[in-house]
C-alpha positions in Angstrom: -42.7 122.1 214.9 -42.4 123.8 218.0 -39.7 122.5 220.6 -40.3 122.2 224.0 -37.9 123.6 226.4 -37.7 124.0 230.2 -38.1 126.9 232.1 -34.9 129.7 232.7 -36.6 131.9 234.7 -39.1 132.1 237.5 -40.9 134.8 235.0 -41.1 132.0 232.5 -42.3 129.1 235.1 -45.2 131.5 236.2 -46.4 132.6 232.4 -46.1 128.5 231.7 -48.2 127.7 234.5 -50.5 130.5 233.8 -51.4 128.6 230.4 -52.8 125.5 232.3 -56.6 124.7 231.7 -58.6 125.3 234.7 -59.8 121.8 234.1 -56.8 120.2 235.0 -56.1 122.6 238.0 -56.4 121.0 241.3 -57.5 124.3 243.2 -60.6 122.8 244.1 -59.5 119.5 245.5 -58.8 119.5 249.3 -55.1 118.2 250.0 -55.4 115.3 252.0 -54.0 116.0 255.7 -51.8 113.5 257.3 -50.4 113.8 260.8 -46.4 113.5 260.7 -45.3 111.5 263.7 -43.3 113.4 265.8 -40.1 114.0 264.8 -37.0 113.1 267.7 -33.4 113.3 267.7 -31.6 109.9 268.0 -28.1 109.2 269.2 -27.0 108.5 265.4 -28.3 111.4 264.1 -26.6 113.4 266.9 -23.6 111.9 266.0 -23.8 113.2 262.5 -23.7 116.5 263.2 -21.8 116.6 266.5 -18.5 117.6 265.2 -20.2 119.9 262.4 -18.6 123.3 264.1 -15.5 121.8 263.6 -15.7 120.7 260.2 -17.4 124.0 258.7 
């Protein structure tokens, strides 16, 4: 019996995910694209990070 193990390298990630059948690839499925709603800067969030300078 062969154990499983993760993944040490990025060497090793790569030659795993080279093994993959094609069949289960997704390279032919379009991604679906979703607009993000604009992204804006609240008071609160501001207020996170205000003092960050001064902590760091």
């Amino acid at each position: 019996m062969k154990a499983v193990t993760e993944p040490e390298t990025l060497s090793e990630l790569i030659a795993d995910c080279a093994h993959i059948p094609r069949t289960l690839r997704a390279d032919d499925v379009p991604l679906p694209r979703v607009q993000a709603p604009p992204w804006q800067v609240d008071e609160a969030c501001h207020a996170q990070v205000a003092e960050l300078d001064a902590y760091v």
